[in-house]
RODRENRO-863462 format. One line per 3 residues: number of its first residue (from 1); for each residue x, y negated, z negated of C-alpha. Coordinates in Angstrom, 3 decimals. Each point is the difference from the previous one (the first is absolute). Layout:
BEGIN
NUM	X/Y/Z ~ ...
// end
This chain:
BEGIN
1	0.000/0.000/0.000 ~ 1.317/-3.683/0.634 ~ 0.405/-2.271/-2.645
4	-0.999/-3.378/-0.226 ~ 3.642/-1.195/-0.622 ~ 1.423/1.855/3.266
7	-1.086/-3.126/2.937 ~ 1.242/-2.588/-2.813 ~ 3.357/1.825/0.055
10	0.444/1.191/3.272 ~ -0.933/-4.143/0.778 ~ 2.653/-0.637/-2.560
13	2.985/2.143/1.826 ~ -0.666/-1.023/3.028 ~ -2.077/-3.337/0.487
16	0.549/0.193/3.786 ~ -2.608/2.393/0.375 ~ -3.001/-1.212/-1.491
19	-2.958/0.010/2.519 ~ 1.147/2.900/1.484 ~ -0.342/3.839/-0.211
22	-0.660/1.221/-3.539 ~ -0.081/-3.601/-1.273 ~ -2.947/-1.534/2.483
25	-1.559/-2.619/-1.729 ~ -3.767/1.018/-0.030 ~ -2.530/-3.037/-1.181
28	-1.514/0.967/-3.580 ~ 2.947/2.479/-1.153 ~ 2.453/-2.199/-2.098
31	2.955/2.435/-1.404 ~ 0.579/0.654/-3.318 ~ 3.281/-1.977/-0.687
34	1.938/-3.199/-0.372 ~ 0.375/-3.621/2.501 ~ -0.181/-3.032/-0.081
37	-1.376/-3.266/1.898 ~ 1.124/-3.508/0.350 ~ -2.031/-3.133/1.573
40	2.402/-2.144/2.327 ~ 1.743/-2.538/-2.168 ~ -0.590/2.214/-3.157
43	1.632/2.534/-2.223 ~ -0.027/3.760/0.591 ~ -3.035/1.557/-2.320
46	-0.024/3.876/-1.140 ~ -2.830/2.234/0.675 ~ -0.929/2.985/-0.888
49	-2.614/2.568/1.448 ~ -1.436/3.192/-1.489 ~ -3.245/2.037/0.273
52	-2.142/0.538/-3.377 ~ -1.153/3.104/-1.486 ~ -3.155/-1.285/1.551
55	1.386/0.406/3.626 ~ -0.154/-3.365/-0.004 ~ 2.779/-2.513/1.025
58	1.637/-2.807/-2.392 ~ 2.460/-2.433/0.466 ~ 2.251/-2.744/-1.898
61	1.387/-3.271/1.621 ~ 2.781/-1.473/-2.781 ~ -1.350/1.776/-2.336
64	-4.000/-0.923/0.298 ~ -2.091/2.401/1.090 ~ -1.172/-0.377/3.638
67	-4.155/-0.407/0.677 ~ -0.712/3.471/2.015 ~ -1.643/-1.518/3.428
70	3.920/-2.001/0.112 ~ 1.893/3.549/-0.068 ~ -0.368/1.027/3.333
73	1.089/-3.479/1.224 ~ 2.717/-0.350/-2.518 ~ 1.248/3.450/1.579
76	0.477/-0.214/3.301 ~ 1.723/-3.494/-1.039 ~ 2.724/2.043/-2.421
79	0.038/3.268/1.699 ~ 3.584/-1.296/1.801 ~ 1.575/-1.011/-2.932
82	0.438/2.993/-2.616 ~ 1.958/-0.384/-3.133 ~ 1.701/2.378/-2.314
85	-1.789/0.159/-3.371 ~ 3.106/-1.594/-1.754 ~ -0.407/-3.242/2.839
88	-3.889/0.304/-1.411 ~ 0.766/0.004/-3.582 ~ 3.335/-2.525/0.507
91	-2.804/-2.433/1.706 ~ -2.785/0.561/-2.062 ~ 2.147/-0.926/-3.158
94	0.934/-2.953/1.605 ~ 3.431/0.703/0.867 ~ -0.120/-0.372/3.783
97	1.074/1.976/2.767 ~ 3.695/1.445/0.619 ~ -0.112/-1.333/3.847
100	-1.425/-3.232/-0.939 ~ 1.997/-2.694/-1.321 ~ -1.540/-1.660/-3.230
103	-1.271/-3.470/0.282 ~ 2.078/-2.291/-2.075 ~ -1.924/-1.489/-2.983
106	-1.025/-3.675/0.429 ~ 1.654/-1.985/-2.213 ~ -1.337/-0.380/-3.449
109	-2.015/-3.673/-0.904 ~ 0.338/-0.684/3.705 ~ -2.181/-3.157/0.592
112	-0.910/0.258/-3.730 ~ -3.522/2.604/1.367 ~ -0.871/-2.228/2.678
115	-0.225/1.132/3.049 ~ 3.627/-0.138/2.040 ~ 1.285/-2.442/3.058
118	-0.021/2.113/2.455 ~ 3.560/-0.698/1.109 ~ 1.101/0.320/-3.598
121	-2.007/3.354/-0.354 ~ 1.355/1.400/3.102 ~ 3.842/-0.937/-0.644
124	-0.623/1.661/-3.270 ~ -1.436/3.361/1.879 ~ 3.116/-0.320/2.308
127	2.552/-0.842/-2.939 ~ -1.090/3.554/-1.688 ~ 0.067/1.811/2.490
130	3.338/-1.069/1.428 ~ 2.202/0.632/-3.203 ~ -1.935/3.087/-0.238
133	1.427/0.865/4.069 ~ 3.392/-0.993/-0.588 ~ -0.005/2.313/-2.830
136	-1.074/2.744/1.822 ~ 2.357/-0.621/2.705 ~ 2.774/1.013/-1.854
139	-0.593/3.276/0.068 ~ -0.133/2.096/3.329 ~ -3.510/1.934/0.236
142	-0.161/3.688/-0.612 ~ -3.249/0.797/0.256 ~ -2.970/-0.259/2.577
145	-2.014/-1.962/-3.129 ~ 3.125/-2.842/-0.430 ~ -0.406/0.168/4.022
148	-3.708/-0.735/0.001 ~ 0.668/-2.210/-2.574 ~ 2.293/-2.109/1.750
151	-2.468/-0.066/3.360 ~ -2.601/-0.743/-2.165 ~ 2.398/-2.982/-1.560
154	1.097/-1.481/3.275 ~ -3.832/0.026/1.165 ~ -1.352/-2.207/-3.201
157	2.940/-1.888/0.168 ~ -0.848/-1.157/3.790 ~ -3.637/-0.456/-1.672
160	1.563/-2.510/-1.742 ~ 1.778/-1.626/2.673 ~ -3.224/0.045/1.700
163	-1.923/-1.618/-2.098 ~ 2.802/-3.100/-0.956 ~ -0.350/-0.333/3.597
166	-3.955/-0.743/-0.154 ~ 0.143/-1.750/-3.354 ~ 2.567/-2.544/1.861
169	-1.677/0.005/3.037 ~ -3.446/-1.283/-1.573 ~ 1.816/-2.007/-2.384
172	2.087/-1.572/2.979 ~ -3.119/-0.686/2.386 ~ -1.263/-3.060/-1.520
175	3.395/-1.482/0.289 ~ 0.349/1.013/3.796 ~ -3.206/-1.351/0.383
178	1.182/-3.249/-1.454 ~ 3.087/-0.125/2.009 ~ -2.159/0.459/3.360
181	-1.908/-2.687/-0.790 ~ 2.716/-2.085/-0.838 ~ 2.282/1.151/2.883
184	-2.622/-0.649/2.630 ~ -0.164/-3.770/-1.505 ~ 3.352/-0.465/0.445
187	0.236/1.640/3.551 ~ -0.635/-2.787/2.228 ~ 2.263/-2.600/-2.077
190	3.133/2.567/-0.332 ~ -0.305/2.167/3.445 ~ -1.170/-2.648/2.474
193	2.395/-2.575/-0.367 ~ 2.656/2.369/-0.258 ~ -1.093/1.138/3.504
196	-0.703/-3.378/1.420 ~ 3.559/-0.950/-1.426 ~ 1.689/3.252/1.797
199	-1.782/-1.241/3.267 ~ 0.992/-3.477/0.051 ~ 4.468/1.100/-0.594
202	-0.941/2.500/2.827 ~ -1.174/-3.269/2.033 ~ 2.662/-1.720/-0.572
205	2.230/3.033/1.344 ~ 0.391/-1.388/3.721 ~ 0.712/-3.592/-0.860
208	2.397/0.421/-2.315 ~ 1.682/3.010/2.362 ~ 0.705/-3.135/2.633
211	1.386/-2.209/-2.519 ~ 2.227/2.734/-0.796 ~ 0.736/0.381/3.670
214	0.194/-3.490/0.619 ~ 2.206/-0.210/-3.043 ~ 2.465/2.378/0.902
217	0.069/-1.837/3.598 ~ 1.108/-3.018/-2.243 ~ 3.268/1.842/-1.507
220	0.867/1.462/2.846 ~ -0.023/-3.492/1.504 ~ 1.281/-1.677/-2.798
223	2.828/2.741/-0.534 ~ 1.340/-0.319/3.628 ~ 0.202/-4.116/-1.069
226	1.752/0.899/-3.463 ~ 2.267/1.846/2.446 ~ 0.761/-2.235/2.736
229	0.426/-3.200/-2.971 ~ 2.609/2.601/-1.955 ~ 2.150/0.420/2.897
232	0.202/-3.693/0.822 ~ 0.822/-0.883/-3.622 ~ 2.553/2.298/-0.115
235	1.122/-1.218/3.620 ~ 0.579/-3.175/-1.095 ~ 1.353/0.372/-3.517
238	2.825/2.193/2.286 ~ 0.655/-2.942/1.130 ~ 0.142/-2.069/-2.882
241	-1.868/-0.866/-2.897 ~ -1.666/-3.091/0.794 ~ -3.420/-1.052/-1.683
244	-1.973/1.408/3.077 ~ 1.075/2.619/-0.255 ~ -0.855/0.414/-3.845
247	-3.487/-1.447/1.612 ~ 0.029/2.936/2.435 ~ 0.628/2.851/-3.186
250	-2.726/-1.575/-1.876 ~ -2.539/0.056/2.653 ~ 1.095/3.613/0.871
253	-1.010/1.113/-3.695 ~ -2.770/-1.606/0.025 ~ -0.724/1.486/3.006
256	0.357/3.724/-1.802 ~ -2.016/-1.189/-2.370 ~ -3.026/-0.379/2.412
259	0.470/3.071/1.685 ~ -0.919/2.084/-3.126 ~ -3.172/2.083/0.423
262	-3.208/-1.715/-2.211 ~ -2.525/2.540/-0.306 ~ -3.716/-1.746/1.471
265	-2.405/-0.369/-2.854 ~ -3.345/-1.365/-0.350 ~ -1.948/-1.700/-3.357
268	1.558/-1.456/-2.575 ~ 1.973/0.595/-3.582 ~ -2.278/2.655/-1.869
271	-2.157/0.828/3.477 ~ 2.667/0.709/2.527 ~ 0.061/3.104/2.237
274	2.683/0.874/2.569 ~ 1.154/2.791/2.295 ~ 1.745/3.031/-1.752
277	2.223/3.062/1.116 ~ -0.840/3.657/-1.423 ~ 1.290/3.215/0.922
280	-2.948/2.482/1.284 ~ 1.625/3.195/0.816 ~ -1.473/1.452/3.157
283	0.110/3.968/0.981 ~ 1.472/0.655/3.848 ~ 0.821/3.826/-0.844
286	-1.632/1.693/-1.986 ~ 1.909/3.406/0.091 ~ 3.297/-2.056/-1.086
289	-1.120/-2.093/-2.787 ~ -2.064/2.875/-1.869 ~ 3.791/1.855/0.872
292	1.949/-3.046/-1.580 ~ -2.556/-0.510/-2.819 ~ -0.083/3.725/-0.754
295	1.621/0.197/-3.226 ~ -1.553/-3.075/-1.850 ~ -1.917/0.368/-3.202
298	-2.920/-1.539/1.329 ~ -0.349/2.406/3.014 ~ 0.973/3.052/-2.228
301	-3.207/-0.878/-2.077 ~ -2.175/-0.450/2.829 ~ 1.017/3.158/1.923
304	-0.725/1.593/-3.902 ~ -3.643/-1.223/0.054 ~ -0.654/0.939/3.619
307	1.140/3.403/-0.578 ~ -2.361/0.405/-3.503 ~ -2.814/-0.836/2.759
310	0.790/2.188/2.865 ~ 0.789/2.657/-2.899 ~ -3.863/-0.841/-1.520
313	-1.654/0.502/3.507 ~ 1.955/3.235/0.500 ~ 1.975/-1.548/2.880
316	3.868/0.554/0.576 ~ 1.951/-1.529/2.489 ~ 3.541/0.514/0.740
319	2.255/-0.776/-3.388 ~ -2.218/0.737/-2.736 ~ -1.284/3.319/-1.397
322	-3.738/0.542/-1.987 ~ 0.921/0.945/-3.108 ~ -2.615/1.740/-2.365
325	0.142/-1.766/-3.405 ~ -2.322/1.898/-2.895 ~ -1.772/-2.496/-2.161
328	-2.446/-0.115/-2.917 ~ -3.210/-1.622/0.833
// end
């Protein structure tokens, strides 16, 4: 004859194989045994399930007993999770589970009863359970419960990343808001004449590139007089050094003088603009610069990031290899 503890266990060995073969769930026939149930953003809760001398079926939730038209719900919502009797009675005392890692107590006179900030009450939650992490890090994990454990860990711990990033989201918004409002006052006055301002240099562009033209005629000009007046003077001073021909030396540096290059500017002191030089480098080959610029820094980190996205889409071209890298997720 079967006993009533033999699906329980057989669930318990091997949990893989519930819902099929000799452990089909069939609606109405809980097993006799122990499981437990948690509601998404709660705490695991034992239960337990036995049939009465009565043929009859009872069951406990945390210890309370469970009304009987709930059991067959509350049964097909366990029936995956089965617990040894020493998780039941661990959890039923109050003592937690061995996977699970405890919740760290809330600090004591917090908010003096009220209830907490919920920045404050969530840095507490997060404060806990990171000194009780780092403390199990220390140790390497031996066991498939210190392994579930740790999943389990990572997962409320991402929870609570989660929900910092909603709590500073909503308490961020009003401020965006604000800033929008006060950014689209200030467009027109800070973008528009900025704009207006970059269109009237660029209009000055051809006017100024013909002074600079017609400047440049002007040394050349004025250079070729320097010139001609700095072989006279020195002519004549060959010659002897008369007082034209300290006339002529003068009026040859002077000469110099004017044939220096003044740069063609428009405006005035605090407003000026004029024409200036910058170096804008300009590709011809492409094949020889990538070969000249091959071992710089910059390209090295480049090639590195193109290669983590041909790698991602499963694409290799000539030079790199897919390498399979084994990660927990």
């Amino acid at each position: 004859m079967q006993n009533d503890w033999d699906k329980w266990q057989a669930a318990l060995a091997d949990p893989s194989k519930i819902g099929t073969g000799k452990l089909t769930i069939h609606p109405g026939e809980p097993w006799t045994g122990y499981f437990r149930v948690r509601r998404k953003g709660g705490d695991w809760e034992p239960v337990q399930f036995w049939r009465g001398a009565d043929g009859d079926w009872y069951a406990t939730r945390s210890g309370r007993p469970v009304d009987r038209e709930q059991i067959e719900d509350l049964f097909l919502w366990a029936v995956k999770q089965p617990i040894s009797e020493e998780a039941f009675d661990r959890a039923k005392a109050g003592n937690g589970w061995a996977d699970e890692p405890e919740r760290p107590a809330a600090s004591i006179g917090h908010n003096s009863g009220a209830e907490a900030d919920e920045y404050e009450a969530l840095r507490i939650e997060w404060l806990g359970e990171r000194e009780q992490a780092l403390a199990f890090l220390k140790k390497p994990i031996a066991s498939k419960e210190e392994a579930d454990k740790a999943a389990i860990w990572a997962r409320r711990l991402k929870d609570i990343a989660n929900r910092a990033d909603k709590l500073h989201a909503d308490e961020k918004a009003p401020v965006l808001v604000k800033a929008r409002k006060i950014d689209s006052k200030w467009r027109e006055l800070r973008e528009e004449p900025e704009g207006l301002q970059k269109l009237l240099k660029r209009h000055q562009l051809a006017w100024l590139q013909e002074q600079d033209r017609i400047e440049k005629e002007r040394v050349r000009a004025a250079a070729a007089e320097a010139e001609r007046l700095r072989r006279e003077a020195e002519e004549t001073l060959s010659k002897a050094k008369t007082p034209e021909a300290g006339e002529k030396l003068a009026a040859a540096k002077e000469a110099e003088r004017e044939a220096e290059y003044r740069r063609p500017q428009a405006g005035r002191t605090g407003a000026k603009t004029s024409l200036r030089t910058r170096r804008v480098g300009r590709i011809v080959d492409h094949d020889t610069f990538l070969a000249s610029i091959k071992h710089s820094q910059e390209i090295k980190d480049a090639a590195d990031k193109a290669c983590a996205r041909l790698a991602k889409a499963n694409v290799a071209v000539p030079g790199m290899e897919i390498v399979e890298e084994r990660t927990v997720v």
